[in-house]
N, CA, C and O of each residue as an XYZ file, in Angstrom:
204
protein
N      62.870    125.700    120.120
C      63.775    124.572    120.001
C      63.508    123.793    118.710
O      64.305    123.067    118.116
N      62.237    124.078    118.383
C      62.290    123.323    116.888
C      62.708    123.696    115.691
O      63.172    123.146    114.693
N      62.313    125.214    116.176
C      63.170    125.803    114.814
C      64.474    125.849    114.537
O      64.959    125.801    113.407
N      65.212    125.965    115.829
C      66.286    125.132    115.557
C      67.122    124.108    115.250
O      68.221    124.156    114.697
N      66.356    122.947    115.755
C      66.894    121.312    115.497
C      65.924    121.881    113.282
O      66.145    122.033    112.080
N      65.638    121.889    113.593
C      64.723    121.931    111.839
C      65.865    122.766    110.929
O      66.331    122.269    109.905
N      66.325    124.305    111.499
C      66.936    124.722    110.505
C      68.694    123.618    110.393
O      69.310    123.318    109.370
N      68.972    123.337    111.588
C      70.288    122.578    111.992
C      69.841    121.485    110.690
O      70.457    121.654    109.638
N      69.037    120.634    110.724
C      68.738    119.587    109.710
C      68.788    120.033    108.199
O      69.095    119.340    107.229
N      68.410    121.359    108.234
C      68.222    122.014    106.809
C      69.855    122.082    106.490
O      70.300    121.499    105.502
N      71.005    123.081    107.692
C      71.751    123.170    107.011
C      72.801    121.817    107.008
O      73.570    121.814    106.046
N      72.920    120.803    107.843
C      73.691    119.748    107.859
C      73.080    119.088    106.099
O      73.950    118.499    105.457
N      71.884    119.196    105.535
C      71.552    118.612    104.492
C      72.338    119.789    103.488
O      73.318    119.338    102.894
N      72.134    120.714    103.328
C      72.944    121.931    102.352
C      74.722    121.573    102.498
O      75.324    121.161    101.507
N      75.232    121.722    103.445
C      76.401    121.229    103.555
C      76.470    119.869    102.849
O      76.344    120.303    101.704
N      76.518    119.264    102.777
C      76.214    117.543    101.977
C      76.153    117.706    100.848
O      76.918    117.160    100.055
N      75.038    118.656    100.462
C      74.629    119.120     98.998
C      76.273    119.493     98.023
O      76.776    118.804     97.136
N      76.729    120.687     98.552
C      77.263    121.446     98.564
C      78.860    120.482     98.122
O      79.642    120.598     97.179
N      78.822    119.592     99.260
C      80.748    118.964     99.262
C      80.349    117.876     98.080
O      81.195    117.534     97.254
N      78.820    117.289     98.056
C      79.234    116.968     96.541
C      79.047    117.509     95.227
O      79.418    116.920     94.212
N      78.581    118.420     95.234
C      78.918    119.053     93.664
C      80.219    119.648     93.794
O      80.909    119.747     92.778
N      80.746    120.146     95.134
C      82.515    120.191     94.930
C      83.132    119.252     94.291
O      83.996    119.492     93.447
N      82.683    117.848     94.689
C      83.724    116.592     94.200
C      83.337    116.182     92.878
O      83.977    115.436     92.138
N      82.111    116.795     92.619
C      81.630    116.559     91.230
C      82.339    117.328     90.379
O      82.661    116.679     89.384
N      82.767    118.599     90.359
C      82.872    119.751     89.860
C      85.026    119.528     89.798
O      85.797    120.119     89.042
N      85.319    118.641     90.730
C      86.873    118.318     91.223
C      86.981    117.045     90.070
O      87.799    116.991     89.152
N      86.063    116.179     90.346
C      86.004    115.083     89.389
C      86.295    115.243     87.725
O      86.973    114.515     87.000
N      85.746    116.121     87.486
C      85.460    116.525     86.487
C      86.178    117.579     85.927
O      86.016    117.994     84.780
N      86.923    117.983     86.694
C      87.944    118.865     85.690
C      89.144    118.273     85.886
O      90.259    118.728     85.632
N      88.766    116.947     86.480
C      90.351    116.093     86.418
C      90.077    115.237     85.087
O      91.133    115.090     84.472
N      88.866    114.562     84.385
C      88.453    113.880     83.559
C      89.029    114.751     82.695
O      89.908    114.335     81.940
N      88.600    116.189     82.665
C      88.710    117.001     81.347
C      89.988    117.288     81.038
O      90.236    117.068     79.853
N      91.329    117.900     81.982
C      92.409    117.521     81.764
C      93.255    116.038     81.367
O      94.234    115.834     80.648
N      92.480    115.222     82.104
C      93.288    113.915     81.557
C      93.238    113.823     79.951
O      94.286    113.780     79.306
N      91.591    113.785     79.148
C      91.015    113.848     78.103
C      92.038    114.847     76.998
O      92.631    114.748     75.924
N      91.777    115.812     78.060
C      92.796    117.131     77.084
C      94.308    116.674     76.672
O      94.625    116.896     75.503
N      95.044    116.201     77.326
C      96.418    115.718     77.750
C      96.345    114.531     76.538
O      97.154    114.466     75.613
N      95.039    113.474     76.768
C      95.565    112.522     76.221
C      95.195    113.266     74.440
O      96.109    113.167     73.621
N      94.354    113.704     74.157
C      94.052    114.483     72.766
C      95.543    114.946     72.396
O      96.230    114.445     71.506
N      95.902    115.967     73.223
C      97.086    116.761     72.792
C      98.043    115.473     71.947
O      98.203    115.249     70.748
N      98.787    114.493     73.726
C      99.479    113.468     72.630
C      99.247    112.591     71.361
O     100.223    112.052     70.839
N      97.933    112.415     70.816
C      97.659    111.785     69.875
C      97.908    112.807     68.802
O      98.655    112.376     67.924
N      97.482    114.068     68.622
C      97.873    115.067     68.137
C      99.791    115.343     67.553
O     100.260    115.611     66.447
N     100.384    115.131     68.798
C     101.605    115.066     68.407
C     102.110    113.812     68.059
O     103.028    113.770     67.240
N     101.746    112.967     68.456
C     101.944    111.998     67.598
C     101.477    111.705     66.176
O     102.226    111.029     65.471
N     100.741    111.982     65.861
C      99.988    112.313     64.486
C     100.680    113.066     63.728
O     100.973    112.827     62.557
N     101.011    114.136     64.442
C     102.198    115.265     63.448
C     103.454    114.880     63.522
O     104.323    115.456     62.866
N     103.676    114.026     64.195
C     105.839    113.394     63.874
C     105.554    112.355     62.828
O     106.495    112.060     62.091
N     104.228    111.665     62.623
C     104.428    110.694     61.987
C     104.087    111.497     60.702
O     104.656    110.992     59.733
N     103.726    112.024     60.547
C     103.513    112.585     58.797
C     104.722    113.328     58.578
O     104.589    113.490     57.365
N     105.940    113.971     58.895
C     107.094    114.611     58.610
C     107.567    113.578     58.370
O     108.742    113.505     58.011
């Protein structure tokens, strides 16, 4: 019975682990698209204004 309540604790802590480097990993490729998006428009804006 202990090795069970012990591994149960191990994996309820891995699960936890796990959903946040998902949201880390979700977070963060929403930063990097926003970043990207906003680069691009400065970019095109940069090139209408010099024609």
């Amino acid at each position: 019975m202990v090795v069970l309540n012990s591994f149960l604790s191990y994996l309820l802590l891995f699960v936890i682990l796990v959903a946040i480097a998902v949201a880390g990993a979700m977070i963060g490729i929403k930063l990097a698209k926003n970043k990207n998006a906003k680069m691009a428009a400065q970019q095109d804006d940069a090139e209408s204004t010099e024609e």
